[in-house]
C-alpha positions in Angstrom: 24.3 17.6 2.8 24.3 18.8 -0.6 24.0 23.0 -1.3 21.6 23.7 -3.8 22.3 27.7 -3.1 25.0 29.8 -2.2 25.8 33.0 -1.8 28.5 34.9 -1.8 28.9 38.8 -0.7 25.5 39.6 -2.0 24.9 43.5 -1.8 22.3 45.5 -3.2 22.5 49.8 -3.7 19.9 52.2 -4.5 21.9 54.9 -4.8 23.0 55.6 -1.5 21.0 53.1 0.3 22.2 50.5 1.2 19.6 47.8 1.5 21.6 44.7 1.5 25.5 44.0 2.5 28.1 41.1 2.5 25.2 38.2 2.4 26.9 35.2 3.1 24.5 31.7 3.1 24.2 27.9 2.0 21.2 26.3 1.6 20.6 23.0 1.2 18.5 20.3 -0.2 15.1 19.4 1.7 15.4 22.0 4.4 13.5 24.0 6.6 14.5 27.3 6.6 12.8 30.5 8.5 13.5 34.3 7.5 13.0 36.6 10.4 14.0 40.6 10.9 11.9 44.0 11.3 10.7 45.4 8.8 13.6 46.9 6.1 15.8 44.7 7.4 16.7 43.1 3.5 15.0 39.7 3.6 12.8 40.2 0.9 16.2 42.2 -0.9 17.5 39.1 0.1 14.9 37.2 -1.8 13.9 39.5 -4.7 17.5 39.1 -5.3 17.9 35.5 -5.7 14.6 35.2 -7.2 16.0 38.1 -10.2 13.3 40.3 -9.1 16.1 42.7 -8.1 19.6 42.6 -10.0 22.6 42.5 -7.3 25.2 45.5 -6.7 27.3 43.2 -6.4 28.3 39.5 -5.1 27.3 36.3 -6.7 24.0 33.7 -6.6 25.3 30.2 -7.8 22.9 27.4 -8.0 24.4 24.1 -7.5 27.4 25.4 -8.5 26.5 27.1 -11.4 26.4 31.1 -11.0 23.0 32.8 -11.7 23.6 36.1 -11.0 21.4 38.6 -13.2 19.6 36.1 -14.8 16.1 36.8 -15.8 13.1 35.5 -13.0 11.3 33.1 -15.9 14.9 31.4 -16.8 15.9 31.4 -12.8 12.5 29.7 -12.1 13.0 27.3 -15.2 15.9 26.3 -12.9 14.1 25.3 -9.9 13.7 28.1 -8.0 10.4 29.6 -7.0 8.9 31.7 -5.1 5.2 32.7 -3.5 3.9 36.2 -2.5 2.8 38.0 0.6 -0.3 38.6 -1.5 -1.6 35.5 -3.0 -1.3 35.8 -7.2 -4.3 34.5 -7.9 -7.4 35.3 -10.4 -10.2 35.6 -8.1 -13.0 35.4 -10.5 -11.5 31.9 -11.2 -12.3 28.6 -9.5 -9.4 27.1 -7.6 -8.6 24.2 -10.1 -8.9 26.5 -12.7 -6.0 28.6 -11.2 -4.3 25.2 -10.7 -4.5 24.6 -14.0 -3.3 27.5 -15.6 0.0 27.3 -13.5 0.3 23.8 -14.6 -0.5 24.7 -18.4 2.5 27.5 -18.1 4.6 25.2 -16.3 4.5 22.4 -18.8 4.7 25.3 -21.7 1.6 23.9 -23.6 -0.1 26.5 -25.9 -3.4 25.6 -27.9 -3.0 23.7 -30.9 -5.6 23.1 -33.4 -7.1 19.4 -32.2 -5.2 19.4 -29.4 -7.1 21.0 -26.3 -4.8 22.7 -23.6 -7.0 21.1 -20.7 -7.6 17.6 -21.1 -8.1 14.7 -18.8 -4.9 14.2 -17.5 -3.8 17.7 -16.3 -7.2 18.1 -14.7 -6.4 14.9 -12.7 -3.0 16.8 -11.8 -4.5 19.5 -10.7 -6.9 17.7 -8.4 -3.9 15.6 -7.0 -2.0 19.0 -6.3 -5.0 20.6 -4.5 -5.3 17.1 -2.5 -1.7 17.1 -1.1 -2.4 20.6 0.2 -5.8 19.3 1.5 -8.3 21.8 -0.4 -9.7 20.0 -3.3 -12.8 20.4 -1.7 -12.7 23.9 -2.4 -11.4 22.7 -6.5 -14.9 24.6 -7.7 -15.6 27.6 -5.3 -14.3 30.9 -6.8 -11.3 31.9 -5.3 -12.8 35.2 -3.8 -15.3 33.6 -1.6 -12.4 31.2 0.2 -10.9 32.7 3.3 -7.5 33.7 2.9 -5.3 31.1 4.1 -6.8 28.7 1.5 -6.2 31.0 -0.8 -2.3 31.0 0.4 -2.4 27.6 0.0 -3.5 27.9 -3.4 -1.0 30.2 -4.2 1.8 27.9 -2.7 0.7 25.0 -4.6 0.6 27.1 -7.8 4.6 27.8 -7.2 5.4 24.0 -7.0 3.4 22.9 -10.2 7.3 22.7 -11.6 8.7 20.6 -8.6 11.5 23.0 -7.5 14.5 22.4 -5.8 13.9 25.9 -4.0 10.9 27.1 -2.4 10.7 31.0 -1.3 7.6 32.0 0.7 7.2 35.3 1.8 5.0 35.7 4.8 2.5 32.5 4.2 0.9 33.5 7.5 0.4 37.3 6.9 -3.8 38.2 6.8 -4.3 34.8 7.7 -6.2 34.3 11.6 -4.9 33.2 14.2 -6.8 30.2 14.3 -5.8 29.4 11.2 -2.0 29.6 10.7 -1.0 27.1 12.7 -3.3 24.4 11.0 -2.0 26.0 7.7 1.4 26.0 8.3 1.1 22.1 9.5 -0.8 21.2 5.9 2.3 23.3 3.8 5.3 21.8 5.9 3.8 18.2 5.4 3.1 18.8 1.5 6.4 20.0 1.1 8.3 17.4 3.2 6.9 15.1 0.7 9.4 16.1 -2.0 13.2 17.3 -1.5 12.1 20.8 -2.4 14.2 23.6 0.0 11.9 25.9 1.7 12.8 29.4 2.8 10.2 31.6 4.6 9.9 34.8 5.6 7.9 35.0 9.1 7.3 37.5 12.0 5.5 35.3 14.2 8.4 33.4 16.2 5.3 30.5 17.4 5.6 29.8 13.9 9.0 30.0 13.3 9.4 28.3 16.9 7.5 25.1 15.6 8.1 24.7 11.7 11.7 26.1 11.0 14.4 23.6 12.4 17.3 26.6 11.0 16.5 30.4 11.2 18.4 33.0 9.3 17.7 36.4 11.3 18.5 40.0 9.2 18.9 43.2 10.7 20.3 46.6 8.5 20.8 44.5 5.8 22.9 41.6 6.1 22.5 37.9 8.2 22.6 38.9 11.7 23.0 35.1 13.0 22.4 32.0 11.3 22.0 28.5 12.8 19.4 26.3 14.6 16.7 27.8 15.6 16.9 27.8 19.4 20.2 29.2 19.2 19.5 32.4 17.7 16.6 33.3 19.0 19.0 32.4 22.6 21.7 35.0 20.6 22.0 38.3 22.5 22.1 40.6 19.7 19.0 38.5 17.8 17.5 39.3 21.1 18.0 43.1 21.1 18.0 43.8 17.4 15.3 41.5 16.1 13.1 40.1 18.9 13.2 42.0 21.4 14.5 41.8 24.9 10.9 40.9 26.2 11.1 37.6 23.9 9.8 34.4 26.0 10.3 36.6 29.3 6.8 34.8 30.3 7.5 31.4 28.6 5.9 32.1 25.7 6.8 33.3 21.8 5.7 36.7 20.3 5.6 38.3 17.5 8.7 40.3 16.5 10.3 43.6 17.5 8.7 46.3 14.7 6.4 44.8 12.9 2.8 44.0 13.5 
């Protein structure tokens, strides 16, 4: 399998906190990858950090070899890597394909041009195509504040892969969204994505989810990778179990949501 991240001793310091240590991971191309850990527990350090939302302490990012540690976000996203937010960055007032659009517009760098128009037929089409593979272009026209919120996650999500990257970060694509909705969600992003070799990490606290979507789970706790590996065997790992989800974890046969969080 070929790595398309790695990183090596990560750390990050605010002053004498330390909120990430000795963070030690490969990823690789097309996978499936879930985040888990309490609350504080570094994985969105982890990925603010790789991201260059945060600049390291110390340690090194390399990207398919190459070492990106402290670049800037825009030049780390030129790259490949990308990222979506707990809270959907979106312009509400906007319709959905107009949102798509604008992601598309700044992905492909175009800038208006005297008789040359920065929408034309062709991007529109894109748009459409992208909303489509995510199964919402019936919603293309509705204002983005009237949709519920996990179409406006998928909207989101689609937005970050306008550039087709190697890397996908999500960060909680199921938080706000119902209960009767995540799991239809989740099902409509993991088949979109599995349609190109794009990586995708996400950060989850529902273990149903991370139970039936993430083949490989990464769990954090105080800062650093706790256990990493297929998925049943570290939720099965003892100190997963008392650290992260909980002793009480599939006690009745069934997943839960994890130890700390809500």
């Amino acid at each position: 399998m070929t790595v398309v991240l790695e990183t090596r001793g990560l750390e990050k310091r605010f002053d004498a906190v330390v909120a990430a240590r000795d963070i030690n991971a490969e990823i690789f191309e097309s996978e499936v990858l879930g985040i888990i850990g309490s609350n504080g527990a570094g994985k969105t350090t982890f990925v603010n950090m790789v991201t260059g939302y945060l600049q390291p302490s110390s340690g090194q990012i390399l990207y398919r070899g190459r070492d990106i540690t402290g670049m800037e976000t825009r030049d780390i996203t030129r790259l490949g890597i990308c990222r979506s937010f707990q809270i959907p960055q979106l312009f509400l007032e906007l319709t959905a394909l107009d949102n798509v659009l604008i992601a598309l517009s700044v992905a492909r760098e175009r800038r208006p041009v005297l008789f040359r128009p920065v929408v034309t037929r062709e991007i529109v089409d894109e748009a459409l195509e992208l909303l489509a593979k995510f199964r919402i272009e019936h919603v293309a026209h509705q204002e983005v504040t009237a949709l519920p919120q996990g179409v406006r996650k998928l909207i989101d999500i689609a937005m970050a892969t306008v550039a087709n990257p190697d890397l996908l970060f999500l960060d909680e694509p199921t938080s706000g969204v119902s209960a009767e909705e995540k799991m239809d969600m989740m099902e409509v992003l993991i088949s979109a994505l599995q349609s190109t070799n794009t990586a995708v990490l996400f950060i989850e606290h529902d273990m149903e989810i991370i139970e039936r979507f993430s083949p490989r789970v990464m769990a954090f706790y105080e800062g650093t990778i706790l256990a990493d590996g297929p998925t049943a065997d570290v939720l099965r790992n003892e100190k997963v179990r008392e650290f992260v989800v909980g002793q009480e974890f599939h006690r009745n046969g069934t997943a839960a949501t994890m130890k700390g969080t809500a």
